[in-house]
C-alpha positions in Angstrom: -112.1 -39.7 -117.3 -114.4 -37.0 -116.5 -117.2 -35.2 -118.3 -115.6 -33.0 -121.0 -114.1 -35.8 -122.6 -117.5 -37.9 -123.2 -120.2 -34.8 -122.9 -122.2 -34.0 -125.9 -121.5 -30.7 -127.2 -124.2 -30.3 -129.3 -127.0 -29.8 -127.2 -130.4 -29.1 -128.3 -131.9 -26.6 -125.6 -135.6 -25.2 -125.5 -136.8 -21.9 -123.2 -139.6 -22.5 -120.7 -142.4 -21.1 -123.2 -141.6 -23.6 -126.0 -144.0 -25.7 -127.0 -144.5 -29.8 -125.7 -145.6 -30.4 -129.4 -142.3 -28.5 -130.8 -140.2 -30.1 -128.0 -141.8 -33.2 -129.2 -141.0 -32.6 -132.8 -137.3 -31.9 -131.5 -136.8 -34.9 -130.0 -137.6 -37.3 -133.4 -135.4 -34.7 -135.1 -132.2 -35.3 -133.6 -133.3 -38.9 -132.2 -133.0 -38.2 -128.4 -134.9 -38.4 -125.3 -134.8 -35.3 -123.4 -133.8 -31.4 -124.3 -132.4 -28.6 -121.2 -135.0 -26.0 -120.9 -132.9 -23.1 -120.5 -133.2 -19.2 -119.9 -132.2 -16.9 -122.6 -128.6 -16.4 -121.2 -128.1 -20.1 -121.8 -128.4 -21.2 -118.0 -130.5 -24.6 -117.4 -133.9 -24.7 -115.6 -135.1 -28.2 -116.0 -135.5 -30.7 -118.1 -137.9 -32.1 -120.3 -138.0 -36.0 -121.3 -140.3 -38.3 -123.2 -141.4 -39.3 -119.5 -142.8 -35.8 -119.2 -144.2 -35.3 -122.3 -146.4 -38.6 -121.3 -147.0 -37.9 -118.0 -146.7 -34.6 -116.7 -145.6 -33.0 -113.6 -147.6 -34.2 -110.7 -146.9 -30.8 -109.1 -149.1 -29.4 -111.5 -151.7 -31.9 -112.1 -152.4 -31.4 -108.7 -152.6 -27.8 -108.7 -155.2 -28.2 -111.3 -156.6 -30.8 -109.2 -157.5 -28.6 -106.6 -159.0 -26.4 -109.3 -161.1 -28.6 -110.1 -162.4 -29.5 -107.1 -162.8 -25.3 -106.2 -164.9 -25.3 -109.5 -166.9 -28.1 -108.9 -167.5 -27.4 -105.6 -168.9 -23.4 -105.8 -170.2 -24.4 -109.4 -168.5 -21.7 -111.0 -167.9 -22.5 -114.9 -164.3 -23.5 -116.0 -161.6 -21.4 -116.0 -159.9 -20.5 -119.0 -156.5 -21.2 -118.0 -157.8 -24.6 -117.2 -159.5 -25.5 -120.4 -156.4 -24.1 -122.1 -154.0 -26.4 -119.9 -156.6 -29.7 -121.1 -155.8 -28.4 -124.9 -152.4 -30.1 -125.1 -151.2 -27.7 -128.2 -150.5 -25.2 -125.4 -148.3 -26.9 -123.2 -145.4 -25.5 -122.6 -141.9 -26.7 -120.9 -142.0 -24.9 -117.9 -145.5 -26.5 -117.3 -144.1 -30.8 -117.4 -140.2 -30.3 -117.1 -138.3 -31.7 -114.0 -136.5 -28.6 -112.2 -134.7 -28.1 -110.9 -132.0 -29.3 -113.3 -129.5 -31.6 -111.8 -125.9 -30.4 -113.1 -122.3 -31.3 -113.2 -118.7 -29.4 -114.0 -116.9 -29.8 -117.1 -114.4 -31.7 -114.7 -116.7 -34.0 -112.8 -115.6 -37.3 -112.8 -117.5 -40.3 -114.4 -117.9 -41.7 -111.6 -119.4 -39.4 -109.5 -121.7 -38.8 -112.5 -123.1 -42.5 -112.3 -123.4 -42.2 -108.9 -125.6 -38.8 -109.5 -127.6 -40.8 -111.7 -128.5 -43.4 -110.0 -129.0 -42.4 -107.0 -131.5 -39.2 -108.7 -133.2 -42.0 -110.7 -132.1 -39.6 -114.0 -131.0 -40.5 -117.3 -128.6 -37.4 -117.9 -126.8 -34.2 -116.7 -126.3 -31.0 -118.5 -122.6 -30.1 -118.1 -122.2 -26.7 -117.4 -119.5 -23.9 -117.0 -119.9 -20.6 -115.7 -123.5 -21.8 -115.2 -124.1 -22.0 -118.8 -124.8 -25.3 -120.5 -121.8 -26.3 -122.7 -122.6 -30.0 -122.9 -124.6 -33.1 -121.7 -124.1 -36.3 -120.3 -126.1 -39.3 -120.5 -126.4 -42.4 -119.5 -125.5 -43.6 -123.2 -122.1 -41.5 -122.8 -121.4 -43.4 -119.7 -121.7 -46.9 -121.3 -119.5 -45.5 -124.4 -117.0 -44.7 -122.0 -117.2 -48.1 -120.7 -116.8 -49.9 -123.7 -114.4 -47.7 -124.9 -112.0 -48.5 -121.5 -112.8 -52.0 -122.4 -109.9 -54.4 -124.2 -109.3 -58.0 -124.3 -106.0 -59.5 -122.8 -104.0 -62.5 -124.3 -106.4 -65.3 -122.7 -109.7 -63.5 -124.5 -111.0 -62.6 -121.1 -112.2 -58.8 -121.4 -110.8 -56.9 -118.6 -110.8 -52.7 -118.0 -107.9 -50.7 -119.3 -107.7 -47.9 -122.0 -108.1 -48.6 -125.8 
């Protein structure tokens, strides 16, 4: 099996300036756990899951960080982009998503795909073709597959095959 035939072809995409609260929002929507952030032309950037909208990207925490430590240090007063990155409301994807996006082929086998994921330590690859998202696969489309390829032989032992 490969990707096309268990991806999700409905994906929900945001753009790098969207919102953590609307990504948020998003997620509860259509009950999942992480949306590509994408460029207008539909090509992914990163990604942004509950994981980063609860902790976000060390890369930046310690840019701000050092910030801090500049301010405190020549006791200037704060800057403004760093009281408005403390005011979660304006959060924005490109600030906690994991990029670069990890991706796979339409034709990508299954396999390789829960190799990718386990050795990354990620839950999910957006498929893409022509470098344009056209699907997703998670972890959860893996295990489908699975169960799916699963079937019980004459004794009631489960062994793998096709349904």
């Amino acid at each position: 099996m490969i990707a096309r035939d268990v991806m999700t072809r409905d994906v929900v995409s945001v753009t790098s300036d969207t919102s953590v609260q609307k990504i948020a929002s998003l997620l509860i929507q259509h009950g999942i756990s992480a949306v590509p952030v994408t460029d207008t032309g539909g090509r992914p950037l990163g990604i942004v899951s509950q994981g980063d909208l609860i902790r976000p990207d060390r890369a930046a925490r310690e840019n701000w960080r050092q910030s801090w430590l500049e301010i405190l240090a020549d006791g200037e007063p704060l800057a403004p982009e760093l009281i408005a990155w403390l005011d979660t409301r304006s959060h924005v994807a490109n600030a906690v998503m994991s990029a670069p996006a990890i991706t796979v082929g339409e034709e990508t086998d299954l396999r390789e795909i829960a190799e990718i994921l386990t050795r990354r330590r990620i839950n999910r690859v957006p498929v893409v073709r022509d470098g344009r998202i056209v699907g997703i696969v998670s972890r959860a489309d893996l295990v489908r597959a699975l169960s799916a390829g699963l079937r019980a032989d004459v004794n009631g032992s489960v062994v793998a095959g096709r349904a």
